[in-house]
C-alpha positions as CSV (number, residue, x, y, z in Angstrom):
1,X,-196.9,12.4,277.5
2,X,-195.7,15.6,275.8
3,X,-193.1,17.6,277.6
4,X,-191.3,20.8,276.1
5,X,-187.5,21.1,276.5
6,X,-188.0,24.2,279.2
7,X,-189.6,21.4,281.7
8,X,-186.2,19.4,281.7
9,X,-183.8,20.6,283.8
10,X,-179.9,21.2,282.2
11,X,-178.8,17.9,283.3
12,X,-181.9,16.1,282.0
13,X,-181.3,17.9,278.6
14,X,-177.6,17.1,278.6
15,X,-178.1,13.1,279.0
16,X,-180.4,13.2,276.3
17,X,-178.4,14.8,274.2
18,X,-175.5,12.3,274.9
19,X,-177.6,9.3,274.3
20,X,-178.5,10.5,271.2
21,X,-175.4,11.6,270.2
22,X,-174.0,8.3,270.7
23,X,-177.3,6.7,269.0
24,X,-176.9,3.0,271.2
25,X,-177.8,1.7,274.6
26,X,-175.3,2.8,276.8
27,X,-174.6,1.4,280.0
28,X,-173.9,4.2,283.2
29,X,-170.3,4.4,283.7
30,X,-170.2,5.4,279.6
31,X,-173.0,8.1,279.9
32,X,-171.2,9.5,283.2
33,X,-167.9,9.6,280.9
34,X,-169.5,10.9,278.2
35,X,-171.5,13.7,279.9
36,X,-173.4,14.5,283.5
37,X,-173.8,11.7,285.8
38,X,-177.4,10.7,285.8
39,X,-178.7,10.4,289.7
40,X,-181.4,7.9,290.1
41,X,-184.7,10.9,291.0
42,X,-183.6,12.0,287.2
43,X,-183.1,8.3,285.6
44,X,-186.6,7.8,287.4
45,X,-188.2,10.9,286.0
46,X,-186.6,10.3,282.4
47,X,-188.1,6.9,282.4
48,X,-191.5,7.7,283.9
49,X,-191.9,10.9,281.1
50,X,-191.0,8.1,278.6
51,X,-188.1,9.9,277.2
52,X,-185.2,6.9,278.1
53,X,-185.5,3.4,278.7
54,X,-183.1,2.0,281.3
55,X,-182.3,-1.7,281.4
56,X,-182.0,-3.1,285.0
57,X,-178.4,-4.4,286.0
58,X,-175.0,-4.1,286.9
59,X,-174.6,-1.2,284.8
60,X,-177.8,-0.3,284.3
61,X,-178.4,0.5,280.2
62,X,-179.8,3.5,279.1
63,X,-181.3,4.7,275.7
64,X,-183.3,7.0,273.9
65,X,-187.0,6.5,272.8
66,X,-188.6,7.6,269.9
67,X,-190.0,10.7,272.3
68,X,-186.6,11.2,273.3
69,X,-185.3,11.4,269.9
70,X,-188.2,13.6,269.4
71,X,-187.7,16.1,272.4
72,X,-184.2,16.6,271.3
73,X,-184.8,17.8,267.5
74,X,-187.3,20.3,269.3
75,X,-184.4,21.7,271.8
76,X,-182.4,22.3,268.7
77,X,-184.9,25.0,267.9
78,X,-185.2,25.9,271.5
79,X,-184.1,29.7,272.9
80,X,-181.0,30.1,275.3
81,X,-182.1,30.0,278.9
82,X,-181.9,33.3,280.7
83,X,-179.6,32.1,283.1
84,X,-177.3,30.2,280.5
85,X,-173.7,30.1,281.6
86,X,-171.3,31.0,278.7
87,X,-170.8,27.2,277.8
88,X,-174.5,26.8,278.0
89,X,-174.7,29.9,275.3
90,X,-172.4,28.3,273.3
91,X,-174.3,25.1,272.9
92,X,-177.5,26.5,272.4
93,X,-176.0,28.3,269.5
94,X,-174.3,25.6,268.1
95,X,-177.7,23.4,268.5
96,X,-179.7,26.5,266.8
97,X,-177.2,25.8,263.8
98,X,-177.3,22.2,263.8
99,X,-181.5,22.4,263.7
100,X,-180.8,25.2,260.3
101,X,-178.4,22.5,258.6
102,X,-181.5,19.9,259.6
103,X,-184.0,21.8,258.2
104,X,-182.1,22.9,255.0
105,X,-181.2,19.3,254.5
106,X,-184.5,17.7,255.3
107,X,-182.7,15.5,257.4
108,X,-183.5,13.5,260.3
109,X,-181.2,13.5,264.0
110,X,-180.7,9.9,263.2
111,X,-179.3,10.7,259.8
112,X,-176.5,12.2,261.7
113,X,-176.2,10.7,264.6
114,X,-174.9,7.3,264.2
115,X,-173.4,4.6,266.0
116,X,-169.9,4.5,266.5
117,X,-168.5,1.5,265.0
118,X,-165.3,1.3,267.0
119,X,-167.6,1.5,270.8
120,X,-167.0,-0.6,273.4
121,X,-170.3,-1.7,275.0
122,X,-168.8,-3.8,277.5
123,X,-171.1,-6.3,276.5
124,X,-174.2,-5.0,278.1
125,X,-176.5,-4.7,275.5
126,X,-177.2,-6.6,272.0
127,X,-176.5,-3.6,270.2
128,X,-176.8,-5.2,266.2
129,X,-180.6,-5.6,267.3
130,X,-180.6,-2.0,268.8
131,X,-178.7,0.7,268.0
132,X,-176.1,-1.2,265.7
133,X,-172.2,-1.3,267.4
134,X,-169.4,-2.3,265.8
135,X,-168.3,-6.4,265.0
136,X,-166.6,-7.9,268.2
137,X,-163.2,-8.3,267.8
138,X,-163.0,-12.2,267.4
139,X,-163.5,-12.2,263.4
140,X,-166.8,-10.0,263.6
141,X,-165.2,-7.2,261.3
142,X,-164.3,-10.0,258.5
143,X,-168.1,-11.1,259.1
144,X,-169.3,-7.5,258.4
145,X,-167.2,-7.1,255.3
146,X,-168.3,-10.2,254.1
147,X,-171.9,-9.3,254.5
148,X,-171.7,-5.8,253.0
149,X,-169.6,-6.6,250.3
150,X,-172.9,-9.7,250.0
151,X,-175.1,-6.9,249.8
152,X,-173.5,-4.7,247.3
153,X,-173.6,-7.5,245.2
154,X,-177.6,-8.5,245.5
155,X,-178.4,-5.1,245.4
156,X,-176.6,-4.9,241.9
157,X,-178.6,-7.7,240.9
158,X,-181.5,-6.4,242.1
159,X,-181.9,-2.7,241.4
160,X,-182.5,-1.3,237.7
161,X,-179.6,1.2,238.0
162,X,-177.1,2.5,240.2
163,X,-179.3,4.9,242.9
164,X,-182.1,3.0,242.5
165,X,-184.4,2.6,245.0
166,X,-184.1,-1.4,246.4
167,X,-186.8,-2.8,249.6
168,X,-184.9,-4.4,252.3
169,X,-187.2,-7.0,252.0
170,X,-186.0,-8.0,248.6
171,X,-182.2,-7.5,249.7
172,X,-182.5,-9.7,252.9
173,X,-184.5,-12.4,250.4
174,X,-181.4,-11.9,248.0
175,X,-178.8,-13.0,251.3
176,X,-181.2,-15.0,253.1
177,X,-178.0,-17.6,254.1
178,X,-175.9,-14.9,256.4
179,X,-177.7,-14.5,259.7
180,X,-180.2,-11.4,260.6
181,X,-177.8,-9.9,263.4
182,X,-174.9,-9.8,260.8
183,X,-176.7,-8.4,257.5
184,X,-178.0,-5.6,260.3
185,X,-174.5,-4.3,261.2
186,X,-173.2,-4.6,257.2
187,X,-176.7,-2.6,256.4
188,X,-175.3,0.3,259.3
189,X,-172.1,0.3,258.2
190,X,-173.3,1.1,255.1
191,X,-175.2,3.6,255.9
192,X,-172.2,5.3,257.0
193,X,-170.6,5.1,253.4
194,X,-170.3,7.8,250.6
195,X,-172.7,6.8,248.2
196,X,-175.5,4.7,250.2
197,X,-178.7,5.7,251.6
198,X,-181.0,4.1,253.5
199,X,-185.0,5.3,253.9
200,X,-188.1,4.5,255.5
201,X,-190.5,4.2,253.1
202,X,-192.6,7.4,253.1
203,X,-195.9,5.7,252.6
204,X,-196.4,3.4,255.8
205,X,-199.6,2.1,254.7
206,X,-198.1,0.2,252.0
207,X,-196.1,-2.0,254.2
208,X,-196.5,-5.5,254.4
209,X,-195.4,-7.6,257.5
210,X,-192.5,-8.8,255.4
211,X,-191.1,-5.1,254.8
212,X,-191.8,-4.3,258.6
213,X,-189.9,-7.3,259.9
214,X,-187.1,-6.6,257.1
215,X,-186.4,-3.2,258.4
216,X,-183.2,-1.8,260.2
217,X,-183.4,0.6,262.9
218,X,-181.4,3.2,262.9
219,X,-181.3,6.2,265.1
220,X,-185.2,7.0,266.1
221,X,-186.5,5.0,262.4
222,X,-187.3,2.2,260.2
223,X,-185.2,2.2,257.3
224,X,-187.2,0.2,254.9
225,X,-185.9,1.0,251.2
226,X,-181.7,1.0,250.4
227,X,-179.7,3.0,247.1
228,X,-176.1,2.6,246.3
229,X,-174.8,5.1,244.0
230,X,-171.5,3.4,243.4
């Protein structure tokens, strides 16, 4: 179902735009911190134009689709509604710059809008299999650095030069001993780093099973390809 930013209402825009922002499930006390508090006729409408996804349970969980993701890179681009108030000016204007730098850049939202590795999800959603949250703090961030610092070094074996392209598929292969959930937060927090880069690959045909199941989600993609400059 397609639906143009001008058929959400400001509040409906607004918890999108948080939710992307903070690129993870995030559970309703968070979003109500973070931004508008999201009454159930909304949550309901959100979910039923396919734009969120909301996790039954005490919080309920909400997160972005790939439509969502979608609908919010088109309000970027979208004009100021008449009866804006003068914060809603401003933030059409700084999301009118935001979708220049985009475009300029030939970047994605989710090559901006990451995870934030020091969240605290209260523990309502797995977010290394979604959205990619931080370690927990019983030993996770030792864990992470162990597993990036394992993947620096097999992607040095791997790749033919510094920046070269690598497939995730390979890399995984190359640290098949550290568990999926944990090579999936070191590959985020890498992606964070001066110097890494992490792409889908831009033919989709070519992709075998293997390189769909070795990809990392980030954002609204599948990152299937990894280069480390340094």
């Amino acid at each position: 179902m397609s639906v143009a930013p001008d058929e959400l209402t400001g509040t409906e825009q607004a918890v999108l735009l948080v939710l992307m922002a903070e690129s993870r499930p995030v559970p309703n006390p968070d979003l109500e911190r973070l931004g508008p508090k999201l009454d159930k006729p909304a949550r309901e409408r959100l979910n039923t134009l396919g734009l969120i996804e909301t996790t039954p349970g005490r919080p309920l969980v909400h997160e972005l689709t790939d439509a969502g993701w979608a609908l919010c890179r088109r309000l970027f681009a979208a004009d100021t509604p008449p009866r804006a108030s003068g914060q809603g000016r401003a933030l059409y204007t700084l999301l009118r710059a935001l979708h220049r730098h985009l475009e300029r850049s030939e970047l994605a939202p989710a090559d901006v809008f990451l995870p934030d590795d020091t969240a605290d999800t209260g523990g309502t959603a797995d977010t290394a299999d979604s959205a990619g949250a931080a370690p927990d703090t019983t030993g996770g961030y030792a864990l992470a650095s162990r597993a990036e610092e394992a993947l620096r070094g097999a992607y040095a074996r791997l790749a033919d030069r510094p920046g070269g392209w690598v497939s995730l598929t390979r890399l995984r292969d190359e640290v098949a001993d550290l568990p999926r959930k944990e090579v999936d937060v070191a590959l985020i927090s890498l992606y964070q780093q001066p110097g890494v880069s992490l792409i889908p690959e831009e033919n989709q045909k070519t992709l075998t099973e293997a390189d769909r199941a070795a990809a990392v989600r980030i954002g609204d993609q599948n990152k299937h390809l990894i280069a480390i400059e340094s």
